[in-house]
C-alpha positions as CSV (number, residue, x, y, z in Angstrom):
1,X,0.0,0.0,0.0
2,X,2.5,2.6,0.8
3,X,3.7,4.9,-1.9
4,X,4.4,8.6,-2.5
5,X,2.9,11.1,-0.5
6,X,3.1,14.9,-1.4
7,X,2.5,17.2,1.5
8,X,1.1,20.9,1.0
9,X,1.3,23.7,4.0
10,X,3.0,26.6,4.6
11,X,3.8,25.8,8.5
12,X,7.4,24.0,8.7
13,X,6.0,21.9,12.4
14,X,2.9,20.8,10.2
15,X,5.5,19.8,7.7
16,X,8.1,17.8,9.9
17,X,4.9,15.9,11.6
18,X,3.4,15.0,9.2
19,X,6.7,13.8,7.2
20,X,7.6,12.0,10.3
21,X,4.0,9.9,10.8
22,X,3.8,9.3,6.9
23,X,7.2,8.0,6.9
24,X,7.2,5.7,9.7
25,X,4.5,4.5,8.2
26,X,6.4,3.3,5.4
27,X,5.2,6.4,3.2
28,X,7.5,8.6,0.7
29,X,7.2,12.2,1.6
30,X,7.7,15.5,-0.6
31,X,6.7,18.7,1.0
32,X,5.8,22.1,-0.6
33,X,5.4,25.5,1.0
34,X,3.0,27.3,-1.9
35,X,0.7,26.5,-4.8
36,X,3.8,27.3,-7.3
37,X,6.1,24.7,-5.9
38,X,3.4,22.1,-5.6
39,X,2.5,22.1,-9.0
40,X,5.9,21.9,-9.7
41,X,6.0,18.6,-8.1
42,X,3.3,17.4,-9.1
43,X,4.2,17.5,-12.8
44,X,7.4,16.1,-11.9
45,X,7.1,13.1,-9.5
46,X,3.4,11.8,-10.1
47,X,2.7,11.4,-6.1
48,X,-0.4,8.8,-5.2
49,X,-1.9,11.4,-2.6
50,X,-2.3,14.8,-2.2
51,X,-2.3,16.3,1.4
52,X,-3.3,20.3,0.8
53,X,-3.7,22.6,3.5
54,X,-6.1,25.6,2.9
55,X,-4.9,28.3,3.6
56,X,-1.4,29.0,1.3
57,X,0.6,32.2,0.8
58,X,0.3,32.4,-2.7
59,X,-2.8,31.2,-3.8
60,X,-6.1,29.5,-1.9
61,X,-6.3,26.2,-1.2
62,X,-9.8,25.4,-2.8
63,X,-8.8,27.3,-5.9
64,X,-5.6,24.6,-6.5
65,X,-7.5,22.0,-5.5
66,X,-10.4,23.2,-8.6
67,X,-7.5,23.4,-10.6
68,X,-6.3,19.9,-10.5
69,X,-9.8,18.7,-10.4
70,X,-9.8,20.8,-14.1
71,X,-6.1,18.8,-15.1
72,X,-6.5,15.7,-17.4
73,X,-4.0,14.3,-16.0
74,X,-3.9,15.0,-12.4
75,X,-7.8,14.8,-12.5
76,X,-8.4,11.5,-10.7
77,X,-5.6,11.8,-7.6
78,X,-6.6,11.7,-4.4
79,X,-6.9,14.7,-2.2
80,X,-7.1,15.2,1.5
81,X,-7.5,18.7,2.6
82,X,-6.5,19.7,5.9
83,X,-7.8,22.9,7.5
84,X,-8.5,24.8,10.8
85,X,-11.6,25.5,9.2
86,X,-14.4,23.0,10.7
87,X,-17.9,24.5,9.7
88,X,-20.2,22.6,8.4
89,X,-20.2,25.3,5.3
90,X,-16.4,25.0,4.9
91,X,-16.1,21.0,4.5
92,X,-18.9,20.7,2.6
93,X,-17.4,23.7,0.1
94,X,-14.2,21.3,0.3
95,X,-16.3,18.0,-0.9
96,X,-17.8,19.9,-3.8
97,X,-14.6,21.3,-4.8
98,X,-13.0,18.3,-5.4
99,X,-11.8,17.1,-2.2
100,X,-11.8,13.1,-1.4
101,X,-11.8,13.9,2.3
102,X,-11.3,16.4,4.6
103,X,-8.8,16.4,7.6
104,X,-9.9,19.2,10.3
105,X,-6.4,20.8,12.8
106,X,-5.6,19.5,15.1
107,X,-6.1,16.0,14.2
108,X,-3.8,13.1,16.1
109,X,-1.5,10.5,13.8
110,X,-3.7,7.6,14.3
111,X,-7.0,9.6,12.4
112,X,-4.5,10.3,9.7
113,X,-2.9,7.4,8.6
114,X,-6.6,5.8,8.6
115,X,-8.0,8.1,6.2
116,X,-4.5,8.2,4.0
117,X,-4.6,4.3,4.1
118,X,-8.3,4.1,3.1
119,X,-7.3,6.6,0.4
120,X,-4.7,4.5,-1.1
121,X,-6.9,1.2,-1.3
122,X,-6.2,1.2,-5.1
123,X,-8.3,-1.9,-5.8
124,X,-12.0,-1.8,-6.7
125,X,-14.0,-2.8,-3.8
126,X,-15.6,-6.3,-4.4
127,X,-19.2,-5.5,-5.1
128,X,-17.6,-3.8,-8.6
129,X,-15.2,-6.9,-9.3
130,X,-18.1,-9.6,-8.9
131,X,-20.5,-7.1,-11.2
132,X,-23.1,-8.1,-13.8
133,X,-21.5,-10.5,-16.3
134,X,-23.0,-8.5,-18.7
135,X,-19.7,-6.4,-20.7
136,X,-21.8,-3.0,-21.3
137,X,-24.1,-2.1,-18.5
138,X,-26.9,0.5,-19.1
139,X,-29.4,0.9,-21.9
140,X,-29.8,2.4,-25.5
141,X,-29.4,6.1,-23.8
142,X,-26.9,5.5,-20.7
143,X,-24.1,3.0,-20.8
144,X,-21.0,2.1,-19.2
145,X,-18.3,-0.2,-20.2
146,X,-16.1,-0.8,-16.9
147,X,-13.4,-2.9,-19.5
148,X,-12.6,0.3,-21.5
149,X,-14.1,2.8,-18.3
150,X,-16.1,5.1,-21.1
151,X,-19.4,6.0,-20.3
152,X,-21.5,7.7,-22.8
153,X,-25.0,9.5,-22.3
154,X,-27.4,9.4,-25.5
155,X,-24.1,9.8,-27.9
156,X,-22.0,12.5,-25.7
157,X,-19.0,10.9,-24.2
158,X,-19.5,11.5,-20.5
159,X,-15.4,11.8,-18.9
160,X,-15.8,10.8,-14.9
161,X,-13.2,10.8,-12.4
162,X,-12.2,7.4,-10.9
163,X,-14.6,8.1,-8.2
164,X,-17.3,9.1,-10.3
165,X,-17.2,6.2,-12.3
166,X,-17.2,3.8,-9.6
167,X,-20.4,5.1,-7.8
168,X,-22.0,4.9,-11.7
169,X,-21.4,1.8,-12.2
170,X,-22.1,-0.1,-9.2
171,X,-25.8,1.8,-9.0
172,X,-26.4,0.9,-12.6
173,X,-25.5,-2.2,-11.7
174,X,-28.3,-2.0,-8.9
175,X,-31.4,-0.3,-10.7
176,X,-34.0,0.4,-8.7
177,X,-32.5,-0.2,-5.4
178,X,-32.3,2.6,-2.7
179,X,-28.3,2.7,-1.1
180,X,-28.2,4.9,1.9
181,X,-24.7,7.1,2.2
182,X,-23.1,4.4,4.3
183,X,-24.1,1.6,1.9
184,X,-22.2,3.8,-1.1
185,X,-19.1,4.2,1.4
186,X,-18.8,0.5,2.0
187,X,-19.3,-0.4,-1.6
188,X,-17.7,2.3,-3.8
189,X,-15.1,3.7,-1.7
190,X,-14.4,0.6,0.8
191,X,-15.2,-0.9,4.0
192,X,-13.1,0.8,6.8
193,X,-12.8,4.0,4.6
194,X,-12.8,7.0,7.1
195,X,-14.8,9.3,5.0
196,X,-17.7,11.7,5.6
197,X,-21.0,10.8,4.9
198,X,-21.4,14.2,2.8
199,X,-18.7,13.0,0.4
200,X,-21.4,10.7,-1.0
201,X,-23.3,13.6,-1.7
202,X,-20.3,15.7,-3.2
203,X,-19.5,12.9,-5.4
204,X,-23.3,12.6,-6.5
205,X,-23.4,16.2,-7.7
206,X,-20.1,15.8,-9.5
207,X,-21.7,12.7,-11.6
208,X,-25.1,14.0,-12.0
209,X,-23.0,17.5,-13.3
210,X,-20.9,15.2,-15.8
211,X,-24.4,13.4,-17.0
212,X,-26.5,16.4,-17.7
213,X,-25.4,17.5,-20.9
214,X,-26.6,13.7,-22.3
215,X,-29.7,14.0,-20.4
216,X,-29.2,12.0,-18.2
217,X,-28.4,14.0,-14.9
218,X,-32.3,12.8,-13.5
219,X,-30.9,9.5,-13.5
220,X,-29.3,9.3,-9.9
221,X,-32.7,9.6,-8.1
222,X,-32.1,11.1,-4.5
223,X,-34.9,9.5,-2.3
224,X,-35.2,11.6,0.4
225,X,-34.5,10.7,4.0
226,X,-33.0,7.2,2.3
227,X,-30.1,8.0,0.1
228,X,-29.8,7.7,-3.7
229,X,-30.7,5.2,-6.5
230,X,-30.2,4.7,-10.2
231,X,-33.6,5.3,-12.5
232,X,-33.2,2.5,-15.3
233,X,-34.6,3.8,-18.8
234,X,-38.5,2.8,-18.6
235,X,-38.2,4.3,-14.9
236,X,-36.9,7.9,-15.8
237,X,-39.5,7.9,-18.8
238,X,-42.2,7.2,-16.3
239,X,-40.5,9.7,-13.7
């Protein structure tokens, strides 16, 4: 599991801690003190995770974190953000900007390595691997082929993140069938992953976002009070 680790904050003791807990863990560290120099990095050693704080001195830690959200190729790499910050308002602006998880100061070692470790779980959890037998999954309007990953909706090409894609495919590979937050957690990101519930709902927006232009957004039904669910064809005519 361990692998390279780029760390982003501006405070040299939030530096050397968490250089020190991700190392022992068996982790390769790279730190950066701005935007500038992490972007820098990022081009040039390709690190697994991301660790940004928000608050930089050149640049805001939401905006970089949009910005690689916007990159095709560092699109998909996970993020934690780590922040004083610890309103409600503020993670949840975090979760729909793109982060995979959010990290509120102080946190202690333990709670970090958990959520870095559940981060890096770079297999597919097993309710994708043992999915339909069917090759394409979907209909004549939505479909998904997990083999080549490309989703198109009616004929647009729909491009998801790894998350993204994930969540898709294993409710289209459930239609009909209400999954409460917790459910999606367990199945899409992992049992034992130390997320938020309201990263489901992040994630959600993100994907119905990426399906509207094929008309598809209505598709992921929310079902209030329950949690979410994927409207087959006949069901979101009928809707």
């Amino acid at each position: 599991m361990p692998g390279h680790i780029l760390v982003l904050d501006p405070a040299p003791a939030m530096q050397a801690l968490l250089a020190h807990n991700l190392g022992g863990a068996g982790y390769r560290v790279s730190c950066a003190v701005d935007a500038r120099g992490a972007l820098a990095l990022l081009a040039a050693t390709a690190p697994d995770l991301l660790m940004l704080e928000w608050a930089l001195p050149d640049a805001s830690g939401i905006g970089l974190l949009r910005q690689v959200r916007q990159d095709g190729v560092l699109c998909d790499l996970p993020i934690i953000m780590l922040s004083a910050r610890d309103s409600e308002q503020d993670k949840v602006l975090a979760l729909e900007s793109g982060a995979d998880d959010y990290l509120c100061k102080p946190f202690g070692p333990r709670e970090m390595l958990a959520r870095v470790h559940a981060l890096l779980r770079r297999r597919a959890p097993s309710a994708l691997r043992a999915s339909s037998g069917s090759s394409v999954a979907g209909d004549t309007v939505l479909r998904l082929d997990p083999h080549t990953q490309r989703v198109t909706a009616g004929s647009v090409p729909v491009n998801l993140g790894r998350v993204e894609f994930r969540l898709l495919h294993f409710l289209m590979d459930h239609p009909g069938r209400v999954h409460s937050r917790a459910q999606l957690l367990d199945q899409v990101w992992g049992r034992g992953a130390y997320l938020d519930e309201r990263t489901v709902d992040a994630h959600v927006g993100r994907l119905r976002h990426a399906l509207q232009p094929g008309g598809c957004g209505h598709r992921i039904e929310t079902v209030r009070g329950s949690g979410y669910r994927y409207l087959a064809f006949d069901a979101a005519m009928c809707a």
